[in-house]
C-alpha positions in Angstrom: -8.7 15.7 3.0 -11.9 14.2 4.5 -14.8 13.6 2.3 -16.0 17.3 2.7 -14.3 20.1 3.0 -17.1 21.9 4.9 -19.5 19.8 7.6 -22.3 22.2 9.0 -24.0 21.3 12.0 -26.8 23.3 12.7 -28.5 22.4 16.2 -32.5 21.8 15.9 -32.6 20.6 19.9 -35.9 21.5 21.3 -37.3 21.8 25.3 -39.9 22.7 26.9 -41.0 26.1 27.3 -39.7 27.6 30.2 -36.4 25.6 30.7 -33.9 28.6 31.5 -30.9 26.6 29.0 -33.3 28.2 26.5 -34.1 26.1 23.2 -32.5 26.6 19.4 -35.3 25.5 17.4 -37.2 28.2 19.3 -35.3 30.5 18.1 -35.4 29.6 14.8 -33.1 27.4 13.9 -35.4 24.9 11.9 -35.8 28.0 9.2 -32.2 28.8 8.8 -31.3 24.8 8.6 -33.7 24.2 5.8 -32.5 27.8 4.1 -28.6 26.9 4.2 -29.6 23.2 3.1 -31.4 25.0 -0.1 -28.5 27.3 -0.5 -25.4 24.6 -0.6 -27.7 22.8 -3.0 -28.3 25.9 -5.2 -25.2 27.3 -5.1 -23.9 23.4 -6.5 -21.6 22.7 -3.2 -23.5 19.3 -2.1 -20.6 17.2 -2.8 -17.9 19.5 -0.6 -20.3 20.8 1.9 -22.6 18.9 4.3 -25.3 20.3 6.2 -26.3 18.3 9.2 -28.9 19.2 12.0 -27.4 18.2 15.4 -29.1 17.5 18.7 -27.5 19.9 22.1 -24.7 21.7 20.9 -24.7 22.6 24.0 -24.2 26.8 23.8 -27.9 26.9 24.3 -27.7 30.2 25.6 -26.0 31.5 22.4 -28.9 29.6 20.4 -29.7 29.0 17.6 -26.0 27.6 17.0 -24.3 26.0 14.5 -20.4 25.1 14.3 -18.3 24.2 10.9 -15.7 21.6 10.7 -12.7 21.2 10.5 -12.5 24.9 11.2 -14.0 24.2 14.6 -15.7 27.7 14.5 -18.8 28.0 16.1 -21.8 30.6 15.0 -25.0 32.5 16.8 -26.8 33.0 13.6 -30.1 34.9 14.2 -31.2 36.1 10.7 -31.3 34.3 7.4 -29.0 37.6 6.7 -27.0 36.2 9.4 -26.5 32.7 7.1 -26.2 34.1 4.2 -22.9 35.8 5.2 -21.3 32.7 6.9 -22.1 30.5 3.8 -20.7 33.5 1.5 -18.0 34.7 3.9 -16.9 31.2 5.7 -18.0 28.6 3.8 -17.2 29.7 -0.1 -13.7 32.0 1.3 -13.2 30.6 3.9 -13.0 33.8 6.1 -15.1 33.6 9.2 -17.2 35.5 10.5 -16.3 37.1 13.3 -18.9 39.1 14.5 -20.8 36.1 14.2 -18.7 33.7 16.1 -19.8 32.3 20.1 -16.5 33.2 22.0 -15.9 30.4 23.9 -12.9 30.2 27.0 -10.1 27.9 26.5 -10.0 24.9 28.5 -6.3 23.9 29.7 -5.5 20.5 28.2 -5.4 17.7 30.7 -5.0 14.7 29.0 -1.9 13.2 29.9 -1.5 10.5 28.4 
């Protein structure tokens, strides 16, 4: 096992006003950042969870995003309600949330080599 068993990244990526990609920290995503940050820490998790802001997650159209590794499961949180139930639900047992989660399509594996 890594060094956490949670990492949280939590995109804070800003643009101008305008840009059709849209923007998460416009959305909010500064607020729910600094509330799960406070929340790992008060709930005594700091040394298995890591909350990290992130730059593009790209999903900007989803926004504000986050994703949570190694689960690879990526969130549109929109409420600090929203947050609350992935750090309670996901995070402390370990059962995402699915209404919750971006569905991304599968991309076929090309690597050959």
């Amino acid at each position: 096992m890594g060094r956490f068993q949670k990492h949280i990244f939590i995109c804070i990526n800003e643009r101008k006003s305008g840009d059709k990609r849209g923007c998460c920290a416009s959305k909010g995503s500064l607020d729910l950042l600094d509330q799960i940050k406070g929340r790992v820490h008060a709930l005594g998790l700091k040394g298995t969870v890591r909350v990290n802001k992130a730059g593009c997650l790209d999903a900007c159209a989803q926004g504000p995003t986050m994703v949570v590794y190694p689960d690879d499961i990526w969130y549109a949180p929109r409420t600090r309600e929203d947050m609350e139930e992935i750090l309670t639900e996901h995070i402390q047992n370990d059962q995402p949330v699915d209404r919750l989660i971006i569905p991304f399509k599968k991309q076929p594996n090309n690597f050959n080599g």
